[in-house]
C-alpha positions in Angstrom: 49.7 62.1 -8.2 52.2 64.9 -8.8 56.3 64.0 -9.0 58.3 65.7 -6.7 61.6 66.4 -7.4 64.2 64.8 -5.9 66.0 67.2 -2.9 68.9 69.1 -3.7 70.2 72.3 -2.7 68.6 75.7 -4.5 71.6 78.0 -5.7 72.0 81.4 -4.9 70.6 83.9 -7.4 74.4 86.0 -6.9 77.2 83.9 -8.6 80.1 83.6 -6.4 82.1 85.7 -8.3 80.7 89.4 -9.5 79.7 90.4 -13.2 79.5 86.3 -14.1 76.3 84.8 -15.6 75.2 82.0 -17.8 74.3 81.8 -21.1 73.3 79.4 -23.3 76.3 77.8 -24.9 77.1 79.5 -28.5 78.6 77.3 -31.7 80.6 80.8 -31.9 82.2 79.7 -29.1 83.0 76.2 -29.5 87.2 76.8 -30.7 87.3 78.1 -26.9 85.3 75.1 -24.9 87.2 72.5 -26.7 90.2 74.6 -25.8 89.1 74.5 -22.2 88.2 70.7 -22.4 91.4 69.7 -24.0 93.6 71.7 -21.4 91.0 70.3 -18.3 89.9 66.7 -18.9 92.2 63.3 -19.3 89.8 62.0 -21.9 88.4 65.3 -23.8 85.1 65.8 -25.2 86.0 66.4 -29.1 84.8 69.3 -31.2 82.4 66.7 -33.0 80.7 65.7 -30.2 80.3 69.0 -28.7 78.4 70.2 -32.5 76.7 67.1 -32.3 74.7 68.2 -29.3 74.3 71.4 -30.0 73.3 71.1 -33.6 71.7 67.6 -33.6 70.7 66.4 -30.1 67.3 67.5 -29.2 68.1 65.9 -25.7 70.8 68.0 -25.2 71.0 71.3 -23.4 74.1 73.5 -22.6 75.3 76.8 -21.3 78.7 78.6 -20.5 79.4 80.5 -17.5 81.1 84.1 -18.7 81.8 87.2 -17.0 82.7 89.8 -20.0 83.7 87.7 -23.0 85.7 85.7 -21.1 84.8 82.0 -20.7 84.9 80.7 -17.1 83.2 77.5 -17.9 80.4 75.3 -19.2 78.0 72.8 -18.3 75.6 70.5 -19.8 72.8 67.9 -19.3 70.8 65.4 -21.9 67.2 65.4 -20.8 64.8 62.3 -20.7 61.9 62.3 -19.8 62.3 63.5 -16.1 65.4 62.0 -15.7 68.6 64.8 -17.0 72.3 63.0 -17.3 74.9 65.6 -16.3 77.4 65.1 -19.7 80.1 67.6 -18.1 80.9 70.3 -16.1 83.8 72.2 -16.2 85.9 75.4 -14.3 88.8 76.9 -16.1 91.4 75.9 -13.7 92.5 79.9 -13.0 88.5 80.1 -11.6 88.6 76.8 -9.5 88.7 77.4 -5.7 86.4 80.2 -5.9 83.1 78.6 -5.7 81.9 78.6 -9.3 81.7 75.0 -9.8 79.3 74.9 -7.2 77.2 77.4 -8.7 77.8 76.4 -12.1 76.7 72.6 -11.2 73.4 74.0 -9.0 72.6 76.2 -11.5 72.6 73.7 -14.4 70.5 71.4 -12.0 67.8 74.2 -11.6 67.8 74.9 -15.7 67.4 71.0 -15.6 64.4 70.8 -13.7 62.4 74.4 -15.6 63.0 71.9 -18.1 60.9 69.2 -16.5 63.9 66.9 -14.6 63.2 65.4 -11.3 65.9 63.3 -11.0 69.8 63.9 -12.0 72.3 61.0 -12.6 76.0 61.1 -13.8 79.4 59.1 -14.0 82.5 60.9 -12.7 86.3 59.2 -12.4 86.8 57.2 -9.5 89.8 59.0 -8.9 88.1 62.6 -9.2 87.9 63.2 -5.3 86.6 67.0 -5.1 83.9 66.3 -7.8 82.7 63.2 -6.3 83.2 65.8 -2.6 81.1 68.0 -4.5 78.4 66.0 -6.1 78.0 64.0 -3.0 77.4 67.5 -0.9 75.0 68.4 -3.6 72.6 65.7 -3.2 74.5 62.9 -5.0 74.7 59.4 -4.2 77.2 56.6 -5.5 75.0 53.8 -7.2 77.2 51.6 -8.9 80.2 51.5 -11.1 81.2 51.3 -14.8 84.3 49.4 -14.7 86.9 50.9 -17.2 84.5 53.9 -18.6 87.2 55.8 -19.7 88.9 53.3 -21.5 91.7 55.8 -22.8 93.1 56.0 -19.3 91.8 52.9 -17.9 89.5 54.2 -15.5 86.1 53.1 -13.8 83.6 55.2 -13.6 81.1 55.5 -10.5 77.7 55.8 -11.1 75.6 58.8 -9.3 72.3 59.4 -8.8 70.5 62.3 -6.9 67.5 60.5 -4.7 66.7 57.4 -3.3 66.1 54.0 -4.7 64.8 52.5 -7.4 67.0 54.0 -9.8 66.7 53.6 -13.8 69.3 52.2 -15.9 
């Protein structure tokens, strides 16, 4: 019997915004996404964790979304099997509003599944109402909660899964 991936919307091969495209992310580039992450997130990412992935994590896939050799943002998923956790996903804030984190987040989905994922989960802040807007309008569902995930700010965590039931882990 052949898997068929869960449904989620295909994005557009024209990025929102003209001259952008992804690459693959670049360690020559990691100074600037931890800048990024520092100056967009409550409880950053750190530089280690970030090399980690890229250098050590054969799970782990990323790109960054640039127009020139400017960085507009980044995205990234750990693949398991079928199953791909979205780690982050971020939009320099002068770029937010123009419909890049759409794109960025649909585009990461469809790298996720030429790499073999069917299914996509991740865990956003409770309190992070236009991602959970976004995710949920992108085929997203809220499947639990991690009570105080980010324990730096004293935050839960909801859980989100693309698909239906029975969901793993």
């Amino acid at each position: 019997m052949k898997n068929i991936r869960d449904i989620w919307p295909d994005p557009s091969l024209k990025p929102p915004v003209k001259g952008v495209k992804m690459i693959a992310m670049s360690m020559d580039h990691l100074d600037k996404i931890v800048r990024i992450e520092n100056e967009s997130f409550p409880t950053p990412w750190t530089r280690d964790a970030f090399e980690y992935d890229l250098t050590s994590n054969h799970f782990a896939y990323y790109w960054e979304l640039v127009k020139a050799d400017e960085i507009l943002g980044y995205s990234g998923i750990w693949l398991m099997g079928t199953i791909a956790h979205l780690t982050t996903i971020c939009i320099v804030k002068e770029y937010c509003g123009m419909g890049l984190g759409e794109w960025l987040l649909l585009k990461t989905m469809k790298f996720g599944e030429e790499l073999g994922a069917l299914r996509f989960t991740l865990e956003v802040r409770e309190t992070n109402d236009p991602a959970i807007f976004l995710y949920k309008k992108n085929g997203y569902r809220i499947v639990g909660r991690r009570e105080n995930y980010y324990q730096e700010i004293g935050e839960d965590a909801l859980v989100m899964w693309t698909g239906k039931p029975p969901y793993e882990g």
